[in-house]
N, C-alpha and C positions, 0 to 999 in steps of 0.2 A: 693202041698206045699212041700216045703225043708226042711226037718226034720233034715237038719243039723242047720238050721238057732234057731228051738227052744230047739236042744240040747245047742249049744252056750248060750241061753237065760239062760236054765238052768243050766249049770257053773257058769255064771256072777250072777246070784240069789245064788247058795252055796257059792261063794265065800263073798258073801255081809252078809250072814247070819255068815258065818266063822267070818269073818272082827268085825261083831256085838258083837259075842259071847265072842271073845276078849276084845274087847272093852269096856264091859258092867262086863266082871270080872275083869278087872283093877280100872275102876272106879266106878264103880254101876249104871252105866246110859244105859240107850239104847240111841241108835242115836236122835233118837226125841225128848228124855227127855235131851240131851246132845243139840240142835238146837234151843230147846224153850229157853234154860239157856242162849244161847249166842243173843238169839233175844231178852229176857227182860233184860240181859243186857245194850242191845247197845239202847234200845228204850224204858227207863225206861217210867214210867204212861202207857202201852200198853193195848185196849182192849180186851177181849179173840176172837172179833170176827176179828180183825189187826192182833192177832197171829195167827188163823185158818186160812186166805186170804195169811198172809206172807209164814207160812209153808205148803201151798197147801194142807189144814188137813181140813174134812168136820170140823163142830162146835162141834159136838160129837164127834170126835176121838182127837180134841185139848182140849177140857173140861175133856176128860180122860189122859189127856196129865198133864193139867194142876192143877190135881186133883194129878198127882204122885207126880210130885213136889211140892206143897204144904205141902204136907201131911209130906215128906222129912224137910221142913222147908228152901228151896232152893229158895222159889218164896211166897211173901204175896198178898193178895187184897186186895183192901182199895175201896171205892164209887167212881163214880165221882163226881164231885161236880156239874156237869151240869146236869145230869140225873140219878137220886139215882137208876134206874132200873139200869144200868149200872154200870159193873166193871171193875176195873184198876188194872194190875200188873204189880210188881218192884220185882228184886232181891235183897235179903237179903245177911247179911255180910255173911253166911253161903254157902249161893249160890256163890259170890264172890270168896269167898275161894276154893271152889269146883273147880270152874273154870280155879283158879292158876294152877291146876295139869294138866288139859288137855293140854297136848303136842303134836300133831299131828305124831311129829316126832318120837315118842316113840311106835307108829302103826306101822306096817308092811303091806303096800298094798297086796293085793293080787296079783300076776301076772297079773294073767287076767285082772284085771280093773286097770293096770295102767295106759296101752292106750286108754281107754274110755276117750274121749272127756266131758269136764263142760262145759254145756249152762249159 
């Protein structure tokens, strides 16, 4: 094995943790809790298992996802109306507001991942 291929890997992992760290004291969000915000945004009535499937999060890591934001007051649930076992969430004017701030361009990429390709 190339032991330069996972020192690489581990650059691109500090720099994404950097990136986070930032990110997350500017605004109070970690990146996930910053991805769910703009997924119940854009796809308001959203199931929790449509937001786990959207942000590739088993059910358990978006229910802990989903449980920050709430708890924030950033995201509410309400029933469905087709299956009361089932829950729906929508972002709140709070979450809304939050959202205003996020500016991407107020980030500073890291070097290293600025020529990483998005799929």
């Amino acid at each position: 094995m190339n032991k330069n291929c996972i020192c690489r890997i581990r650059n691109v992992y500090r720099a994404i943790a950097a990136f986070e760290t930032e990110f997350q004291k500017q605004l109070g969000l970690n990146i996930n809790e910053a991805t769910m915000l703009c997924i119940v945004s854009e796809k308001e009535n959203i199931s929790s298992g449509e937001i786990a499937e959207e942000m590739e999060l088993s059910n358990s890591n978006a229910s802990k996802v989903i449980a920050s934001l709430e708890k924030c007051g950033y995201i509410r649930r309400k029933l469905c109306k087709e299956d009361k076992r089932c829950m729906r969430f929508a972002i709140t004017k709070k979450g809304e507001e939050l959202l205003t701030k996020v500016n991407c361009e107020r980030f500073q990429l890291p070097e290293n991942l600025t020529n990483l390709s998005v799929d």
